[in-house]
C-alpha positions in Angstrom: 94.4 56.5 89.7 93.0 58.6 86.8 89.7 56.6 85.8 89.1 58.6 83.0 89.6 61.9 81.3 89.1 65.6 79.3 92.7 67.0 78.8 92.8 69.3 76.1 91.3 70.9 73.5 93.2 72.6 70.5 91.8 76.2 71.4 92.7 75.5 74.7 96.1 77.2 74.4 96.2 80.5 75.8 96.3 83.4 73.3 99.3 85.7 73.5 97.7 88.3 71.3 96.8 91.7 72.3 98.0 90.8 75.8 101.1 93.4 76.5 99.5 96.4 78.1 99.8 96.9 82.0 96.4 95.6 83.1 96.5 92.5 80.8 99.9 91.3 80.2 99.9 88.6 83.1 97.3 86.7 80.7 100.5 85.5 79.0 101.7 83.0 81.9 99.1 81.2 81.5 99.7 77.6 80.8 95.8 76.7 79.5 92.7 79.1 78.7 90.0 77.7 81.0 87.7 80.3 79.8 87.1 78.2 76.7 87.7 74.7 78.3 88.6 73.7 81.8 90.8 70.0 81.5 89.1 67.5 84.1 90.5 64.3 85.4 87.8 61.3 87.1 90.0 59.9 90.2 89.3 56.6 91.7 89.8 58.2 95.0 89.8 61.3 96.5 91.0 63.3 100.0 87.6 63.6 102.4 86.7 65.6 105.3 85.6 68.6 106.6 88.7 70.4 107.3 89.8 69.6 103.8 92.4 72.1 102.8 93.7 72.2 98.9 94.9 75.3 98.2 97.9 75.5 96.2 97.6 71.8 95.6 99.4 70.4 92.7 98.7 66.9 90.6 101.8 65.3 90.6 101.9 62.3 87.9 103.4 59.2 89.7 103.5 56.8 86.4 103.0 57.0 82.8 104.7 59.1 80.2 103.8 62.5 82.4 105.6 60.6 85.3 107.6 63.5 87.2 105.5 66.4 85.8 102.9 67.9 87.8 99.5 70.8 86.8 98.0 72.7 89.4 94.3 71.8 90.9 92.0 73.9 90.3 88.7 72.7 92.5 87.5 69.2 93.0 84.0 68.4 92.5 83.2 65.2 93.9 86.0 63.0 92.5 86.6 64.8 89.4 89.4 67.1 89.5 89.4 70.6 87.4 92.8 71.5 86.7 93.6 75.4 86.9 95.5 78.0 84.8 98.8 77.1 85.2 100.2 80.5 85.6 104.6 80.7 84.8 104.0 76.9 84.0 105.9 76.4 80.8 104.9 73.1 78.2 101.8 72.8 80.5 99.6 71.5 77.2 102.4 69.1 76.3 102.2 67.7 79.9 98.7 67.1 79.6 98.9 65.5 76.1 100.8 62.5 78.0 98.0 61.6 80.7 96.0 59.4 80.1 93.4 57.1 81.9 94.9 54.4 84.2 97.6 56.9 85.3 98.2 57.4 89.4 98.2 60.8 90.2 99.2 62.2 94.0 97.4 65.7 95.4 100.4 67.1 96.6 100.3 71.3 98.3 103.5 70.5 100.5 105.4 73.4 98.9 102.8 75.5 99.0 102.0 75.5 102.7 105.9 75.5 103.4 105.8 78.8 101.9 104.0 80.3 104.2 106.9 80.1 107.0 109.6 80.3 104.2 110.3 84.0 104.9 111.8 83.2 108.5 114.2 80.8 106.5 115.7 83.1 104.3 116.7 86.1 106.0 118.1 88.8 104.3 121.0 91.5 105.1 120.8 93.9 107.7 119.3 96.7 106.1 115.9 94.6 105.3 114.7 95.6 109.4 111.3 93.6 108.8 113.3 90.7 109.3 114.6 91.9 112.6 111.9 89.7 114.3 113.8 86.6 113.2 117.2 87.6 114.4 118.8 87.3 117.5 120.2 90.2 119.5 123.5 89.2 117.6 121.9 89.8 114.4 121.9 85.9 113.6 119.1 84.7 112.5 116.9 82.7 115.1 115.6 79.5 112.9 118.0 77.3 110.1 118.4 79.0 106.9 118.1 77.9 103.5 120.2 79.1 100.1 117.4 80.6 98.2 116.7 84.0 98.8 113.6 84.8 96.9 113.3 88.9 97.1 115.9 89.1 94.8 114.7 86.7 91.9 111.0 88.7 92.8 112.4 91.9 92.7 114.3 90.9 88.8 111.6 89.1 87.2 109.6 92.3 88.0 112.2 94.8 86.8 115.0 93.5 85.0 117.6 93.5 87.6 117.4 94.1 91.6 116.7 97.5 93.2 120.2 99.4 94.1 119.2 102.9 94.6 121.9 104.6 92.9 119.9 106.6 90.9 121.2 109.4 88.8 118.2 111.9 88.1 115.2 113.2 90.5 112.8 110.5 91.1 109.3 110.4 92.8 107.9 107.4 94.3 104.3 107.1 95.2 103.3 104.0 97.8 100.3 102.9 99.6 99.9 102.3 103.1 97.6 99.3 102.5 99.3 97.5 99.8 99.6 93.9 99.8 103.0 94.2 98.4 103.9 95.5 101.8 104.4 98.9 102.8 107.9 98.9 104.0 109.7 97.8 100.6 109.3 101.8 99.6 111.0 102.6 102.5 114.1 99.8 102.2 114.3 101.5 98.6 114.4 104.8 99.7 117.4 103.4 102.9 119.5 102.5 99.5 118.6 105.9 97.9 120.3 107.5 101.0 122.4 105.2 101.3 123.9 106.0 97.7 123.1 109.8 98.1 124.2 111.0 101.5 122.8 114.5 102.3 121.7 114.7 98.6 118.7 112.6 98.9 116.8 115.7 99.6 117.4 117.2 96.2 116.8 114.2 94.4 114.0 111.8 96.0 110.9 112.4 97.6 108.1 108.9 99.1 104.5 109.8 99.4 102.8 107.7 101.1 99.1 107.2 100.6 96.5 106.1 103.1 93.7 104.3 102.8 95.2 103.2 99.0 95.9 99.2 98.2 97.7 97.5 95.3 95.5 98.0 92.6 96.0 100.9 89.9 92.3 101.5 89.4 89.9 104.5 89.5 87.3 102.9 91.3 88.7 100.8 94.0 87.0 97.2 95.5 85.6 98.8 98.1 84.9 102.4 97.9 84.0 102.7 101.8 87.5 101.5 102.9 90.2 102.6 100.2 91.2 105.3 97.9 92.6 104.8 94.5 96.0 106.5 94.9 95.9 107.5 90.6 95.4 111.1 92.0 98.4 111.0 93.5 100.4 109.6 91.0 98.9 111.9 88.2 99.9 114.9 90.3 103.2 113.2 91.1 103.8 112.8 87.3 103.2 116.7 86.8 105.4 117.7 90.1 108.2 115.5 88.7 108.0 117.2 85.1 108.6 120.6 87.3 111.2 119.1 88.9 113.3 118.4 86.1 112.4 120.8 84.0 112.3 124.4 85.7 113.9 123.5 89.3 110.6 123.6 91.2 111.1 121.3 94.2 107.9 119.2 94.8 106.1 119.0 98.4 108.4 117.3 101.5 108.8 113.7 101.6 105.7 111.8 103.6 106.9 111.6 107.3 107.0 108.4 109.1 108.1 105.3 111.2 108.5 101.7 110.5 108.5 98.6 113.4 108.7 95.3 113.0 107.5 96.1 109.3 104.7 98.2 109.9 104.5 101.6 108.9 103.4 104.4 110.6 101.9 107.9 109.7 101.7 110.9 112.1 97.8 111.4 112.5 97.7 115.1 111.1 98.8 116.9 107.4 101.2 119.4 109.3 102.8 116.4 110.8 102.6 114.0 108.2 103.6 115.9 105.3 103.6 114.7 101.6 100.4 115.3 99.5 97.1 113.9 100.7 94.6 115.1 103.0 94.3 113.9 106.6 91.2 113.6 108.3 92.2 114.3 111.7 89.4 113.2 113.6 85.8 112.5 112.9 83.0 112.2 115.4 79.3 111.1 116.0 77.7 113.1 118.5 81.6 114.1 120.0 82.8 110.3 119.9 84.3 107.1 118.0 81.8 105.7 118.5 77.8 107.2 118.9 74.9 104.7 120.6 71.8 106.2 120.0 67.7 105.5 119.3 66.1 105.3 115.7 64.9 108.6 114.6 67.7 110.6 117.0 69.8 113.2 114.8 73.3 112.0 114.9 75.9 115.5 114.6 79.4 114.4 112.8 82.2 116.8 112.9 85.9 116.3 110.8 88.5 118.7 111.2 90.6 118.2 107.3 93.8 119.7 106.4 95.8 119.5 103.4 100.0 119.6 104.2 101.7 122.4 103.3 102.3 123.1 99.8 100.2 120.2 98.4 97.6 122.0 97.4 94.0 123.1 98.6 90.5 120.9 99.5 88.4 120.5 96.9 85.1 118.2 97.8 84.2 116.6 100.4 81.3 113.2 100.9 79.6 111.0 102.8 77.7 107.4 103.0 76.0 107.5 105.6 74.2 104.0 105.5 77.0 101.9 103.0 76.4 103.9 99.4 79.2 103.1 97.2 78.9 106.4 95.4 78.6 108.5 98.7 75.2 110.2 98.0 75.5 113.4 100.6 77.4 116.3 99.8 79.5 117.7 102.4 80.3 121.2 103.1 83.4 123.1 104.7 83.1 125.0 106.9 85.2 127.5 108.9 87.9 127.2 105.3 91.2 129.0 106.3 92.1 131.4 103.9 94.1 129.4 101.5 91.8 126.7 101.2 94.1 124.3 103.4 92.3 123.7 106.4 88.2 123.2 107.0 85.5 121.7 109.2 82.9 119.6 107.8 79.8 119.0 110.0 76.5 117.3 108.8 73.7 115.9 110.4 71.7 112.4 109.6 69.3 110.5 111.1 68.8 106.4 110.9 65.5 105.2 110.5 66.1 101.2 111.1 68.4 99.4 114.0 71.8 98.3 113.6 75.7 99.4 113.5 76.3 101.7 110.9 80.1 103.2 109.6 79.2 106.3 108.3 82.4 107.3 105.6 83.9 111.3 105.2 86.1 111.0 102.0 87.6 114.4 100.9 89.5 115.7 97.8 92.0 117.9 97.7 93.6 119.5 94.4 97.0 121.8 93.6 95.6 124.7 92.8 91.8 124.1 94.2 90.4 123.2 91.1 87.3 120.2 91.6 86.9 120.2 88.3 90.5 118.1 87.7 89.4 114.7 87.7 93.2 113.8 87.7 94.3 115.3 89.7 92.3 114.4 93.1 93.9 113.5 95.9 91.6 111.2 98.1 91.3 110.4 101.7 88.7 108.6 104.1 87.7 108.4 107.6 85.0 106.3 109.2 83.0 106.2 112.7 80.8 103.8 114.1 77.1 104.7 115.0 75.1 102.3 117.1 71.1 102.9 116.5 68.8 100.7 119.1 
């Protein structure tokens, strides 16, 4: 039961305005502003225990004139419950002008854990091979299915109707091998491409794939020391698919690769690999993965980098040695080929203090070898583990 209550406030609504560009647009499925005021609800009695799990909990409204209708939780502190954004929630405000005080309420996050297993209920056709863990050697799938299929209604509320690949021009897609939007769906796209295209698919399509590269469209990643922000790629892919179209000059080969059971999988060197980005083939510490050594003992690191073939020449090359963000220590190449494709980089660094360190290599590479392109970088990274005693 609701003992008593904050609802809403009239600047509470969430403002529309100025919210269409890429970065910002989501702000408009917001139900309620909670940067301005966060609604709160006292409760008579709340869930206890240690193991308490609430994520994706809704407040479902059991009497009153809200009856049926149900907010999202946001946190509970002690027994008052915040409620959250509401995000695709529509008439969330009007909702909340019907509560009031005396009202019994039910914390409720069945749908949401249900979710979690609700991709091995609603298995999709043949061609979507992630799914091949949850079908039989017949095909059939293994566990009971249900009627929804939600890829598709994903896939149109992101772009207006549901991916075909019967695509009538030259097109270039860019994807990242660590995005949470799973690797694999740029491959399925590119299986209809070929599907619709036959031996033409050559002329018309290429995939990059780019490692070390997530979800997120920014310059400066989370977490410099374990991604790359893929914009380089994209800028340069922009520019190669303007020369496409325009004077006939077919961009670098398609990024080679495998995908099982959903997982994608990149040859470990550029000649192999193909596409556009630089490949650190190996980096070592003292000739291994992993170095053990003492405080104050030099610790030699050697990379062998290559850029694939017509993608360009390396530009720069880093490291962080100790965790630095901005990667303090430039690197040199050594033993360059001739056309600025292929280089060594060796340093030497010595730890002054105990512990496990993962000293980072990140390299550039740039079409025409020019480090002064800010757009136009293409990144990569490699780490190593160094145990000092």
């Amino acid at each position: 039961m609701i003992l008593e209550a904050e609802l809403f406030k009239e600047d509470n609504v969430a403002k529309e305005e100025n919210k269409t560009g890429v970065d910002d647009a989501w702000h408009r499925f917001r139900g309620i502003d909670i940067t301005t005021f966060q609604p709160w609800m006292k409760l008579e009695s709340v869930p206890e225990g240690d193991d308490l799990y609430l994520t994706g909990t809704n407040i479902v409204f059991l009497t009153g004139d809200a009856a049926g209708q149900k907010v999202p939780l946001g946190r509970l502190e002690g027994n008052i419950a915040y409620i959250s954004e509401g995000f695709g929630l529509p008439g969330m405000v009007d909702i909340l002008k019907k509560v009031k005080p005396g009202d019994e309420i039910m914390l409720d996050n069945s749908n949401f854990i249900a979710i979690q297993t609700y991709h091995r209920h609603q298995v999709p056709s043949a061609d979507y091979h992630a799914w091949d863990q949850f079908r039989d050697a017949d095909g059939n799938p293994i566990y009971p299915q249900r009627p929804m299929l939600m890829g598709p209604l994903m896939a149109y509320g992101g772009a207006g109707s549901v991916q075909s690949g019967r695509i009538n021009c030259k097109m270039i897609v860019i994807g990242a091998l660590l995005d949470g939007a799973f690797p694999w769906q740029p491959d399925w796209y590119r299986s209809k491409v070929k599907e619709y295209l036959g031996e033409r698919e050559p002329e018309q399509f290429r995939l990059w794939y780019i490692d070390r590269a997530v979800h997120s469209d920014e310059a400066v990643t989370g977490n410099e020391l374990r991604f790359v922000s893929y914009l380089g790629a994209l800028f340069q892919g922009l520019l190669d698919l303007s020369d496409w179209v325009e004077r006939g000059i077919a961009p670098p080969d398609s990024t080679v690769y495998t995908v099982v059971d959903g997982q994608v999988y990149v040859p470990p060197t550029a000649g192999e690999r193909k596409g556009i980005q630089p490949v650190i083939s190996s980096l070592k510490a003292n000739g291994s993965e992993c170095a053990v050594v003492n405080v104050g003992d030099p610790v030699h690191f050697t990379a062998e980098v290559e850029v694939p073939e017509r993608a360009g020449k390396l530009t720069a090359a880093e490291w962080s040695f100790e965790g630095e963000q901005d990667y303090p220590v430039k690197g040199e190449f050594a033993s360059m080929s001739s056309d600025g494709t292929k280089a060594t980089v060796k340093a030497v660094y010595t730890f002054n203090k105990p512990g496990t360190y993962f000293p980072v290599l990140r390299v550039r590479s740039n079409r025409q070898g020019d480090p002064d392109n800010r757009f136009t970088q293409v990144k990569n990274l490699c780490r190593v583990r160094v145990i000092v005693r």
